[in-house]
C-alpha positions, 0 to 999 in steps of 0.5 A: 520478601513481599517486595522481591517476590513482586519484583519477580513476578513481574520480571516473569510477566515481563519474560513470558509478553515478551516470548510470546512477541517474539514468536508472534513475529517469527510466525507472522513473518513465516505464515502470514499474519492470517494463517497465524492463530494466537493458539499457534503463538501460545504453543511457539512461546510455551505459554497456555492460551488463556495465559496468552490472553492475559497478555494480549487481548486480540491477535490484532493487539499482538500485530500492533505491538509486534510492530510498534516495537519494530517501529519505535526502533526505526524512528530511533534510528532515523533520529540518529542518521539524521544527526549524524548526517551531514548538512543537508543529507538526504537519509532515507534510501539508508533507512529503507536499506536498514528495513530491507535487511530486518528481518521481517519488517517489510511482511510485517509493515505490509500487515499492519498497514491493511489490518489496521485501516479499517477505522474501527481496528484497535491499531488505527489510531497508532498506525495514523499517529506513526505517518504523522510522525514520520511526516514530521521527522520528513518535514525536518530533513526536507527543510534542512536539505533545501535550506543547504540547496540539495532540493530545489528552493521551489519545491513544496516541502510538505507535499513533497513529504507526503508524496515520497512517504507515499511512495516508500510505504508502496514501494515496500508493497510492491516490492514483495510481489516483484522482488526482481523487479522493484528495487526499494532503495535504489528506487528512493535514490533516483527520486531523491536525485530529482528533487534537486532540480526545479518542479517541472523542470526540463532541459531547454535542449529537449527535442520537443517534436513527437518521433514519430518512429518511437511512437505507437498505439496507447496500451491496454491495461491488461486485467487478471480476471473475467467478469460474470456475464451470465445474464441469469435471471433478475433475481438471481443477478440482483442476489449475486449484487448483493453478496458481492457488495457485502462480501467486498465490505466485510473482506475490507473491514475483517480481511479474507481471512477472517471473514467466513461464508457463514459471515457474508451470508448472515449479512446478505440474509440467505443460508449458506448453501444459497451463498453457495449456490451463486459462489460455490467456494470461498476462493470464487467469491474473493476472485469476483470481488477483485474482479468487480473492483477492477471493473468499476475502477476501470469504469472511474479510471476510463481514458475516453477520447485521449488523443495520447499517452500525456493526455492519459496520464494527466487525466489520472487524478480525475479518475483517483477522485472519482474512486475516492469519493463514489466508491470508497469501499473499492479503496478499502478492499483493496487496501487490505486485501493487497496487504494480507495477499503479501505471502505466497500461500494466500489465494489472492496472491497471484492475482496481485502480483499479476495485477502489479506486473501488468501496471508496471508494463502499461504505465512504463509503455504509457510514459515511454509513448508521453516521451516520444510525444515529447511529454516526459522530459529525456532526463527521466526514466520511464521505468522508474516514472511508471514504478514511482507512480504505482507506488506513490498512487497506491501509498496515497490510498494507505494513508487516505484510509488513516487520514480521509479528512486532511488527504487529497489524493487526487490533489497529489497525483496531480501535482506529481503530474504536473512535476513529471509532465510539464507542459511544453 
């Protein structure tokens, strides 16, 4: 009897977790993962609240295991295409088609990804030990497809993998914000069709001379905000400093959701009708975060003197390492921050999507010049080229945040570079 009714009670437990992660997945897919309260979870799977938390202790630890279900189940999967392919076979466009059509997977991932860069977040180390093991199941198709000539004998297969995983997760993002525009799978199978040709490959056919008639002034990287250019007085300028300083750490380490105005004025230590003062709502304060950050990224990122599109383009990893040593925090707001904004609800939504299609229509005029120039070889794309660098750039910093010391983002891009770019 003692043994049944255990064996019972547990298989209600075992019930009731598993009620309350299914309607966490439903509403996190829905509502976003910060419009979601572990009360609106409890009454979804008909559980108490204190009888949820006996289940899980935080929201974050139910994300982490949310996904980790969801992820366990993709490197099943992965395992499995990868023995059944054929010699050689290339199987990651299959994959990410199987992730667009789960349902939720890609709000979910994008969640997770942000929430959990934060070092001190409770699924960190998971989500660090998931790209190395993705990097490792990579590594070991990538092996195999160059030993059976599918990718050329001179690629590097470890950056190669650290790259394109990079620019799948990035592509994941993007994709949410331009979902007619950015095309996850048949963007992965233009960038696998590449690597069967040798790094920095071009025809030896190729006009080399600049056409002058395609040629035209190098764009400007339009921007989604105004900065704050009331003078003031210095007081005033060095408290609005200040609070956006503290402001851009806590958005990074908590997400927008998570963090109140009462939180950012307690560590800028003024009451909350000063913070109030400086930025009258919530929705002000995070537009003049991303607004700062965009200011000092394009300060890192600033293309003095570049006589054309080439030089502007191959000058990007000097700006990426700049970023990434003297302002990492610009990295992690962004980090989360373009991750939680995923549903179309949260205030930040429209200043991503904008900034994303904005990138999209500089960095696809940039390329289009550099291969007027006679920079970028008439085999690639410059649709494609400016989508993949976006992606690529934007994964490096995700996986940076997990990996700071073994990940060299600005020694990537310019191997990418170098690959796209090859000199004449």
């Amino acid at each position: 009897m003692t043994t049944t009714a255990t064996g019972s009670r547990h298989a209600r437990a075992a019930a009731t977790r598993q009620r309350i992660l299914s309607a966490a997945h439903d509403l996190f897919v829905a509502h976003g993962y910060r419009s979601t309260s572990l009360r609106d979870i409890a009454a979804a799977a008909s559980v108490s609240h204190p009888g949820l938390l006996g289940h899980f202790a935080s929201k974050d630890d139910l994300l982490g295991d949310v996904v980790a279900a969801l992820e366990a189940d993709n490197e099943s999967v992965f395992s499995a295409i990868a023995a059944a392919a054929e010699p050689g076979e290339l199987v990651f466009s299959g994959i990410a088609e199987r992730n667009a059509r789960t349902p939720g997977y890609l709000e979910l991932f994008a969640a997770l990804t942000g929430e959990a860069s934060a070092a001190g977040h409770p699924a960190h180390a998971r989500m660090r030990e998931r790209y190395c093991r993705l990097r490792s199941l990579s590594v070991d198709v990538l092996e195999d497809a160059k030993y059976h000539g599918v990718i050329a004998a001179d690629r590097d297969v470890d950056g190669e993998t650290v790259r394109h995983t990079a620019g799948w997760d990035g592509l994941q993002l993007l994709s949410q914000y331009l979902p007619e525009r950015v095309d996850v799978v048949e963007t992965l199978e233009e960038r696998e069709n590449l690597w069967a040709l040798p790094v920095a490959w071009r025809d030896p056919d190729d006009d080399l001379s600049s056409d002058a008639d395609a040629a035209g002034p190098l764009p400007e990287l339009r921007t989604t905000a105004t900065p704050d250019t009331d003078p003031g007085y210095a007081v005033g300028r060095r408290r609005r400093t200040q609070i956006l300083a503290d402001a851009t750490r806590l958005f990074a380490r908590d997400g927008y959701g998570d963090t109140s105005l009462q939180d950012i004025a307690t560590a800028v230590g003024v009451s909350k009708s000063t913070l109030l003062h400086h930025y009258p709502s919530k929705e002000l304060l995070l537009s003049a975060v991303l607004t700062e950050r965009d200011s000092a990224i394009n300060d890192n990122q600033r293309f003095t003197g570049a006589a054309s599109a080439g030089e502007v383009l191959r000058s990007i990893p000097d700006g990426a390492a700049l970023s990434a040593q003297d302002e990492p925090g610009l990295i992690e707001v962004y980090a989360v921050l373009s991750c939680e904004a995923v549903p179309a609800a949260h205030p930040a939504h429209d200043y991503f999507a904008t900034r994303f299609a904005n990138a999209l229509e500089y960095f696809t005029e940039l390329f289009r010049l550099a291969q007027a120039d006679g920079d970028l070889p008439a085999h690639r794309d410059p649709v494609h080229e400016a989508t993949w660098l976006i992606a690529m750039w934007d994964g490096l910093q995700y996986q940076w945040l997990y990996d700071r010391e073994r990940l060299d983002i600005a020694t990537h891009l310019r191997a990418h570079l170098d690959d796209v770019l090859p000199p004449r």
